[in-house]
C-alpha positions, 0 to 999 in steps of 0.5 A: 425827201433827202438831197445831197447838196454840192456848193462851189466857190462863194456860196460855200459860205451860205451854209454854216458848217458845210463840208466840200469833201462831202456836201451837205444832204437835207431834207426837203418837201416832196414837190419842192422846187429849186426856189424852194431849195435855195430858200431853204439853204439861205442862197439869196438869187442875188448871188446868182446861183446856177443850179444843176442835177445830172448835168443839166441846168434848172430853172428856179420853178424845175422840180427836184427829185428825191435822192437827187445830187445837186451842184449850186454854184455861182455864175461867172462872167468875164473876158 
């Protein structure tokens, strides 16, 4: 199934090549979960990637949908 993939901030950088203007799209297997994406895009959760589909935010074993838009980016903390 294909995504399109939105990164923000630092995370741009974990995918060589990627384009802000148009995201990247990618295929992945039907059932995968966000894990599953981040693996695939080589986000490590280290970085601490919030990961978001039509305004809501997933949770690492949540299911992405085919066609999906998706928006990762890091969290951030401060005051």
């Amino acid at each position: 199934m294909k995504v399109l993939i939105k990164l923000f901030s630092v995370l741009r950088d974990c995918v060589p090549g990627y384009n802000h203007q148009t995201g990247v799209e990618t295929e992945l297997a039907v059932g995968s979960t966000v894990t599953d994406l981040l693996d695939h895009l080589g986000i490590p959760m280290s970085k601490a990637p919030v990961v978001t589909c039509n305004g809501l935010i997933l949770q690492p074993g949540d299911t992405i949908h085919e066609n999906s838009t998706i928006h990762i980016f890091q969290a951030m903390a401060g005051g």
